[in-house]
N, C-alpha and C positions, 0 to 999 in steps of 0.2 A: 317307602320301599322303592327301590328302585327298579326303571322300567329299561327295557330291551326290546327294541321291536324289530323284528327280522324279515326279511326277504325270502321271495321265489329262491334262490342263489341259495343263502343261509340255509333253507329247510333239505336242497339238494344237497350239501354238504355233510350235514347232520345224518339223512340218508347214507351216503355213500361212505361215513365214518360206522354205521351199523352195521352193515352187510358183512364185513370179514371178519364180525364179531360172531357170528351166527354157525356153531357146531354141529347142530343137527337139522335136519330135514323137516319141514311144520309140512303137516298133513292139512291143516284149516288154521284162518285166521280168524279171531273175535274182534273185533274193532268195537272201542267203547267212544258211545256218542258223547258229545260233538268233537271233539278235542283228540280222538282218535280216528276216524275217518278217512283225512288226506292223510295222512302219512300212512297209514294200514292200508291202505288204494296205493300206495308209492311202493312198499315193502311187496303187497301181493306180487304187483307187476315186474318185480325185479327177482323176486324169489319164484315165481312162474308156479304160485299158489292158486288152484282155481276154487277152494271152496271158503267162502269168505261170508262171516255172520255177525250182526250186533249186538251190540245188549246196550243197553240204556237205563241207569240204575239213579237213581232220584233217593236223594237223604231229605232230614227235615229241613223245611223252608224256614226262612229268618223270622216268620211271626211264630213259628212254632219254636225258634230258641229263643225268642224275649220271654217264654215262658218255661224256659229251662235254663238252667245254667248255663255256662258254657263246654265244659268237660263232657258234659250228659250228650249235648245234642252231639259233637265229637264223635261219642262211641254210640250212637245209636243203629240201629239194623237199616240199612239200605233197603228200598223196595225198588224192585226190578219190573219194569217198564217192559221190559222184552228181553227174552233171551233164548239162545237156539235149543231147540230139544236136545235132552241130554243123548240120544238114540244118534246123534249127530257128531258129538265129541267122545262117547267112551272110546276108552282104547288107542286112541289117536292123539298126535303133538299137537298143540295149540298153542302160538301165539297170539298172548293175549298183548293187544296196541292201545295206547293211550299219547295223547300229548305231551303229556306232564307229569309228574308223581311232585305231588305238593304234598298233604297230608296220608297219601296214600292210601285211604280208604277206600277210591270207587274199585282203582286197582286190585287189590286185598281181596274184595269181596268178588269182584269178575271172579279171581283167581279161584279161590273156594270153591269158589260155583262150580268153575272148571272142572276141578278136581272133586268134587261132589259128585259128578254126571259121571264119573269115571275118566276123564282126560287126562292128558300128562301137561299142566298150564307150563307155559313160560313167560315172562312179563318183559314188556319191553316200550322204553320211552324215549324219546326226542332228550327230554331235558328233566334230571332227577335234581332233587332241592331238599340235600338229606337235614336241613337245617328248620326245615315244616312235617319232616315225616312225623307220623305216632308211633311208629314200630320200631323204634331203637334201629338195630345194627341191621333189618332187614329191608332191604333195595330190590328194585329189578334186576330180571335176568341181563338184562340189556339197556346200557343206555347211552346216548351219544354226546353229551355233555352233563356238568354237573352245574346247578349255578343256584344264585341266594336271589335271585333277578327274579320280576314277575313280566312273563315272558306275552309277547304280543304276537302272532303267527299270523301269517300273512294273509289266511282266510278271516282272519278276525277282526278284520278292517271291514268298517261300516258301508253295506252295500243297498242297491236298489236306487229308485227314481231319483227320491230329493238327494242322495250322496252323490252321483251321478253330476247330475245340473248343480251342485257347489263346489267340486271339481276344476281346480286350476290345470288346467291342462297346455 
């Protein structure tokens, strides 16, 4: 597969290609961990969104699909880690952030949830890859490119002591 590794620069552009995409006013933002985070930190501060919540949603692990097919562990139920009380999103826009839309699952199920609690979800990603989705002809509300690329973000570079001191600088 091929790789893409992008820059500070890159993810402002990507930014700045979403924003005039954006018709309605979000009431709160869901940022899904990890891969949604900085960019939903970028989007709040530019859309001057002040209520801003996680969710963290975990599928089965790899020892748990060496003992399932593949297909299976696919469509299996997400468990959610965390996520904002529903008393927080009824009745209210919500953009829902992510990195990525690869298979689109974590997306999917944020979204649900959304709209479970009562909210109005909308989805929205840096970089959609309609060539891994599962859900056929359904996409994000929003996305600022499309690519087949397995995408490197510039948080994603290996950080702390020992990266640090093996750093050519």
């Amino acid at each position: 597969m091929r790789r893409e590794i992008l820059t500070w620069n890159d993810v402002d552009q990507l930014i700045d290609h979403l924003i005039p995409q954006f018709e309605v006013e979000f009431d709160a933002l869901v940022l899904i961990t990890h891969g949604g985070l900085i960019p939903g930190g970028m989007l709040a501060e530019a859309l001057k969104v002040n209520d801003i919540f996680i969710a963290a949603v975990d599928f089965p692990n790899e020892l748990e699909a060496e003992k399932q097919r593949e297909r299976a562990r696919l469509l299996a139920w997400p468990k959610f880690l965390q996520f904002p009380d529903e008393s927080l999103l009824r009745g209210r826009r919500i953009l829902v952030v992510d990195d990525v839309w690869g298979s689109g699952r974590t997306m999917t199920a944020v979204k649900n949830r959304v709209t479970a609690s009562g909210g109005i979800a909308y989805t929205c990603v840096l970089h959609f890859n309609p060539y891994r989705s599962l859900f056929g002809t359904l996409r994000p509300d929003y996305y600022a490119a499309i690519t087949d690329a397995y995408i490197v973000y510039p948080w994603e570079i290996k950080r702390g002591p020992e990266a640090v001191l093996l750093r050519d600088f």
